[in-house]
C-alpha positions in Angstrom: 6.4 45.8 -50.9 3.5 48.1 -51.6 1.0 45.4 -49.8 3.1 45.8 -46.7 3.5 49.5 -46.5 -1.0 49.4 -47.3 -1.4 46.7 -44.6 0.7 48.8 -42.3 -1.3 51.7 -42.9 -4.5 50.1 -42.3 -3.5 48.4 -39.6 -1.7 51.6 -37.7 -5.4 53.1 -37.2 -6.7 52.1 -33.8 -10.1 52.1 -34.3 -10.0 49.9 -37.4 -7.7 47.6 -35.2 -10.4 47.4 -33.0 -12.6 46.9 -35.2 -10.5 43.7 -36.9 -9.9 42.1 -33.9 -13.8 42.3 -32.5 -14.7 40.4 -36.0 -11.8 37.6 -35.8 -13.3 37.4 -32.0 -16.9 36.8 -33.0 -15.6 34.5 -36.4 -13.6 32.5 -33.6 -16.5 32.4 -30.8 -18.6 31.3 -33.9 -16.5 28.3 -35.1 -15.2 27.2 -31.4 -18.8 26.8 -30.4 -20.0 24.8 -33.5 -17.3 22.4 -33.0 -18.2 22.3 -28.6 -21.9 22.0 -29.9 -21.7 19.3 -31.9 -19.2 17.5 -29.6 -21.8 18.4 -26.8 -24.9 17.0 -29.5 -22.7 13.9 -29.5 -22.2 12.9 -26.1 -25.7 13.9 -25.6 -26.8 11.3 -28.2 -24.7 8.5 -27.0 -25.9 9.3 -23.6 -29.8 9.5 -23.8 -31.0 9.1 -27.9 -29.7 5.3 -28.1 -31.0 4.3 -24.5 -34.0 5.8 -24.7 -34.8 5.6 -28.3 -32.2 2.5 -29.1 -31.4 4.9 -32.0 -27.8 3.5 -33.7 -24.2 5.7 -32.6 -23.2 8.7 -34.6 -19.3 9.8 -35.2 -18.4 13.7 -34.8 -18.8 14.1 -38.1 -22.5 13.4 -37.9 -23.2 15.0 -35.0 -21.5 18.0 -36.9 -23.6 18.0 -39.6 -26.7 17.8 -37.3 -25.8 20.4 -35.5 -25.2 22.6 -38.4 -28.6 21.5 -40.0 -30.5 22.3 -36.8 -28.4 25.6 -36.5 -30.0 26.4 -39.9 -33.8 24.7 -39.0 -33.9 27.0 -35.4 -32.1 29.9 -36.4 -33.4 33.4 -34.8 -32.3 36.9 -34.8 -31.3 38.4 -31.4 -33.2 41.9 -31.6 -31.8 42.8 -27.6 -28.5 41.9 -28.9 -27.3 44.6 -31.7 -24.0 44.4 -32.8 -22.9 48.2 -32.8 -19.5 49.8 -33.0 -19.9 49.9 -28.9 -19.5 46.6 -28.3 -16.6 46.3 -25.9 -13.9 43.5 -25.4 -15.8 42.8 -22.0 -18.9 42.1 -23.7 -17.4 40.4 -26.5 -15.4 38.1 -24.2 -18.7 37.4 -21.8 -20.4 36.4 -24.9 -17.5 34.2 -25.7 -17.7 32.5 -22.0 -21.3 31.8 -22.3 -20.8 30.0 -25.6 -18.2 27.8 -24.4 -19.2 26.8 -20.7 -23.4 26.9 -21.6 -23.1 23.5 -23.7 -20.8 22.1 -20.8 -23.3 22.8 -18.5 -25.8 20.9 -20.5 -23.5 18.2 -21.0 -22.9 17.4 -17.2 -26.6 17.6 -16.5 -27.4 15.2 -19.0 -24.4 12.3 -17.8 -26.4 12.7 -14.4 -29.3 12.3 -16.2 -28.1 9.3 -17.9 -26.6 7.8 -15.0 -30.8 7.0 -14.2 -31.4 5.4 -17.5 
């Protein structure tokens, strides 16, 4: 009972409410574009990789961990891009769109790509 009455507390601040749901957004645009990535990374390899390189087929699992492994090998710190208490749902939800449709963009260039192969 005391939980409930802290959590409502917490929770009847706007500003920390804000606050909550721009961090479950970025956690969610996060995982959602590992798992498009890697999906993306896999289609990518069935598609040029084993043609070109007559490399053997990966599962999604694979291609998972390879993505998460070059996530690691290549990652950089965006110095333009601060994450402040001014980051608005517009911005947040931008970021989220170019996550999600950049790697499908990718993808459909490459299946024309591979269409010559």
């Amino acid at each position: 009972m005391k939980t409930s009455k802290i959590l409502f507390k917490i929770t009847k601040d706007k500003q920390l409410n804000d606050s909550i749901i721009k961090i479950g957004t970025i956690i969610y645009i996060y995982f959602v574009s590992i798992f498009v990535r890697s999906f993306i990374f896999l289609k990518l390899w069935q598609w040029i990789i084993i043609p070109v390189f007559h490399f053997q087929a990966i599962n999604y699992i694979q291609s998972l961990g390879l993505m998460l492994i070059l996530k690691f090998l290549f990652f950089k710190i965006k110095l333009q891009k601060k994450i402040t208490n001014d980051l608005n749902m517009e911005e947040t939800m931008n970021e989220f769109l170019e996550h999600l449709f950049s790697p499908w963009l990718i993808l459909g260039a490459c299946w024309i790509i591979s269409l010559f192969i």
